[in-house]
C-alpha positions in Angstrom: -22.4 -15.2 36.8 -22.3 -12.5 34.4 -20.3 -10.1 36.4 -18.0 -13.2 37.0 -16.9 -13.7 33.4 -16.4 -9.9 33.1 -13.6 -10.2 36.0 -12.2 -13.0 34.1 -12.2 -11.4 31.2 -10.5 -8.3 32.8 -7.8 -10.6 34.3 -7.0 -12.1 30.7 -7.4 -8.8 28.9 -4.5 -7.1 31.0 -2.1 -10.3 30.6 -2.7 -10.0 27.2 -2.7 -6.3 26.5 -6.7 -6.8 25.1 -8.8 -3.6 26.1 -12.2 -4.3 27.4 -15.5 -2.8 28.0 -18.2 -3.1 30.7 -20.6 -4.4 28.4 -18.6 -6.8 26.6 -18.4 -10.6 28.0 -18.1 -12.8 25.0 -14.5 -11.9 24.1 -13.5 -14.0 27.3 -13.5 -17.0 25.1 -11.5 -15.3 21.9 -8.6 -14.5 24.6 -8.7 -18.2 25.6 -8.8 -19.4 21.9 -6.3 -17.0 20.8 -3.8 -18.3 23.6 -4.6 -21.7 22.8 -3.9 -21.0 18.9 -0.7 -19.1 19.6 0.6 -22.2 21.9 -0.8 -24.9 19.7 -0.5 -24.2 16.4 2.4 -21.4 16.2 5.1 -22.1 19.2 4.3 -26.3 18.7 5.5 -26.0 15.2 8.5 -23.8 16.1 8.1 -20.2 15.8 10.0 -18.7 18.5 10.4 -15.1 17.8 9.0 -12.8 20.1 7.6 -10.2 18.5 5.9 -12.6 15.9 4.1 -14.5 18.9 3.3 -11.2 20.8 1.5 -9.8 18.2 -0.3 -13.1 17.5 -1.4 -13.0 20.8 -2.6 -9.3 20.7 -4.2 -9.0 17.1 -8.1 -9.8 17.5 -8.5 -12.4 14.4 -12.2 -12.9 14.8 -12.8 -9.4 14.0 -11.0 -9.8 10.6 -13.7 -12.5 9.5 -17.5 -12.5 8.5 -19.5 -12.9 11.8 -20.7 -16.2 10.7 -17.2 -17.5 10.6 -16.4 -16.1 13.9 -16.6 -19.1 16.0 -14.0 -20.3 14.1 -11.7 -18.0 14.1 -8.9 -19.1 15.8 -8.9 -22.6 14.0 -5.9 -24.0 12.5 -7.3 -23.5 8.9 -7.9 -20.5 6.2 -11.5 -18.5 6.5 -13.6 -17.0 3.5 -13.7 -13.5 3.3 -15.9 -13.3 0.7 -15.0 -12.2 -3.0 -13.1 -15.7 -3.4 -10.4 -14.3 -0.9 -9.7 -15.9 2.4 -8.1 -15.1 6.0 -5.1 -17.6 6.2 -4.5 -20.2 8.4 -2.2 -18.6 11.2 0.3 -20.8 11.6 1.3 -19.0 7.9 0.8 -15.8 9.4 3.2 -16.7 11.9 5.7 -18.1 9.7 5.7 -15.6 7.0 6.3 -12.7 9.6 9.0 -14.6 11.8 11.1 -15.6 8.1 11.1 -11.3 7.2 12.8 -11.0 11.0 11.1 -7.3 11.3 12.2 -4.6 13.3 10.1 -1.7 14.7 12.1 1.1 13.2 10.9 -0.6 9.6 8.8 0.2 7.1 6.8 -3.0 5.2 4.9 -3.4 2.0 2.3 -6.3 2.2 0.4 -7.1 -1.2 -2.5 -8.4 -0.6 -4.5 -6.8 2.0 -7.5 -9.0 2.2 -9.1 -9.1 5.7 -6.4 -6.4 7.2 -5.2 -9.3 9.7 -1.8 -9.5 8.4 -1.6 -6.0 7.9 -2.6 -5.4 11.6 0.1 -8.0 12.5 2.6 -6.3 10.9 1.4 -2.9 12.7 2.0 -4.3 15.7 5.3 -5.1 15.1 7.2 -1.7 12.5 6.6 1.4 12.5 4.9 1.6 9.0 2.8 -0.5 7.2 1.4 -0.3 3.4 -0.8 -2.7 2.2 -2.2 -2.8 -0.9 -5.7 -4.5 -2.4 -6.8 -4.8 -5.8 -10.5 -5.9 -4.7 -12.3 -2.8 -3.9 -14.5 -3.6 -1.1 -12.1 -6.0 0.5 -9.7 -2.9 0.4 -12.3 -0.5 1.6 -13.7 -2.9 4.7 -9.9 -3.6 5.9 -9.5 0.2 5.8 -12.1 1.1 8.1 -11.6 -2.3 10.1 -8.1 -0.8 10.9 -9.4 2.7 11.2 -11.6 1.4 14.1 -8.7 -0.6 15.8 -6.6 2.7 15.8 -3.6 0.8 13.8 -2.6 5.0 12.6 0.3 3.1 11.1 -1.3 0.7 8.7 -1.8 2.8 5.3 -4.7 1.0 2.7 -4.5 1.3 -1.0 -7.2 0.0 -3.2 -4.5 -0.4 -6.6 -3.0 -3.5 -8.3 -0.6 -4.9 -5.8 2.3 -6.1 -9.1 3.2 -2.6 -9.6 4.1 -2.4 -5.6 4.0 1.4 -4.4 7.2 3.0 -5.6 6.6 6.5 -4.0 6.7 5.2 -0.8 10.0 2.8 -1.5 12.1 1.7 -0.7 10.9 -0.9 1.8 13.2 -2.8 4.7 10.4 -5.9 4.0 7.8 -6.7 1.3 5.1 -9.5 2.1 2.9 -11.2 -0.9 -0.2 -12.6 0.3 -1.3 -13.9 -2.9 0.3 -16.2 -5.6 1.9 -14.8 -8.9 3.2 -17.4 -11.0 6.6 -15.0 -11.3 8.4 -12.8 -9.1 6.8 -9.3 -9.8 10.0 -6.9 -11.0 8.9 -4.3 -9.4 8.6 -5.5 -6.4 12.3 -6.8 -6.3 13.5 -3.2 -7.4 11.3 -1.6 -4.0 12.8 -3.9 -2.0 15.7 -2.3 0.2 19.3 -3.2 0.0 19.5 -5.7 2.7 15.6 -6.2 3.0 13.8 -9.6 2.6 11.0 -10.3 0.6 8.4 -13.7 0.9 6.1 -14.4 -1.2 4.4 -17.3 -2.4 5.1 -18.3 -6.3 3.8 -20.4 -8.6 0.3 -22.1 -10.4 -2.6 -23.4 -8.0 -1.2 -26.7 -7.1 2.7 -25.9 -7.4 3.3 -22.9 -5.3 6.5 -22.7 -3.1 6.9 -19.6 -1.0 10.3 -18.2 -1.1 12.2 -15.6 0.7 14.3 -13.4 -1.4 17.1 -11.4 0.1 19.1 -8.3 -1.8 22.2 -8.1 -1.0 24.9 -6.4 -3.0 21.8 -5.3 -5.5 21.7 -8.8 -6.7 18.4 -10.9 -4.7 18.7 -14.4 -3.3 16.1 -17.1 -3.0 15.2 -19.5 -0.9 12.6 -22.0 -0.8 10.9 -22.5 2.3 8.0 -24.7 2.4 5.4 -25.4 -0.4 1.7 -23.6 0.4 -1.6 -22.8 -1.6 -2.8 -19.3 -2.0 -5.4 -17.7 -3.9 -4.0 -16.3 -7.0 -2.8 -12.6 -7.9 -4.8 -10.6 -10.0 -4.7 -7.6 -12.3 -7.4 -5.0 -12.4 -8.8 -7.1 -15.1 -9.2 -9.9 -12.7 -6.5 -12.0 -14.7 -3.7 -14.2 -13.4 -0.1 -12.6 -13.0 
């Protein structure tokens, strides 16, 4: 029986681009329930680009959670991470990746890193990734995470995420995983001419999250749908 579910397994893991070991069995069911999430949750509710739903269907989510939270994983709802931060719900992965309309020649600057999942999303996806934490052991634990899953791509900065990362700008797309109640200035001013930025804005229970676009140096908004993230924070641990 065993050796059956490691053939299955096998089977799934090379139509879905998952490596596998001998000694690894239980993964059979994560392939199923990350299938079943990307078909359910992401293409029912209409994202349809390809590289969104590839990577979806590539990136491991249960390994960017606390094991205890694992069997949960692929659920259509946000996960604690621990330090008040959580792992959100994928269909908001999904969207806030398909809205930037990434290509793999770009370079992104997510704020936010959290669990590394969206990070690793967007590895998948452009050619270089930075992502910036301003909770230290969040910051660390996603760095190593990613380290493990070889994403050489994904660069980790432990740093207040408002201040962006200017040496490294400018950026062809800027993601915001975490709710200021204003569009950060610098962020705007490392976005690219012609890149998009979303980002979710606002106070706890008013938050819209917006794609900007620069065109012409001046940035357009649009408001997409409204959403609830945890809050972003300076290295004092206050509200932007």
């Amino acid at each position: 029986m065993k050796r059956f579910y490691f053939l299955l397994y096998m089977i799934v893991s090379s139509a879905f681009g998952v490596s596998c070991k001998a000694e690894d069995v239980e993964p059979v069911r994560f392939v199923k329930q990350r299938e079943a999430m990307v078909r359910m949750q992401i293409e029912s509710r209409g994202i349809k680009e390809r590289a969104t739903l590839d990577a979806l269907r590539k990136v491991e989510r249960h390994r960017f959670v606390p094991q205890k939270y694992q069997k949960h994983a692929y659920e259509d709802h946000p996960l604690p991470i621990g330090e008040d931060q959580t792992i959100s719900q994928p269909y908001i992965v999904a969207l806030m990746t398909e809205v930037l309309d990434l290509k793999k020649n770009e370079k992104v600057l997510e704020i936010g890193t959290g669990s590394g999942y969206q990070a690793a999303v967007l590895g998948e996806i452009c050619e270089q990734v930075y992502t910036i934490e301003i909770i230290d052991t969040l910051g660390k634990r996603a760095k190593k995470l990613l380290a493990d899953l070889k994403y050489d791509n994904i660069n980790v900065k432990i740093g207040d995420g408002y201040k962006g990362w200017e040496e490294h700008s400018p950026f062809d797309a800027i993601i915001v995983t975490c709710a200021p109640t204003h569009i950060p200035e610098p962020l705007k001013k490392q976005l690219a001419e012609g890149g998009k930025m979303v980002i979710p804005v606002g106070e706890a229970f008013t938050q819209k999250l917006v794609l900007l676009t620069k065109k012409n140096g001046k940035i357009i908004e649009k408001a997409i749908i409204p959403v609830r993230f945890v809050p972003m924070l300076n290295e004092n641990g206050k509200k932007y």
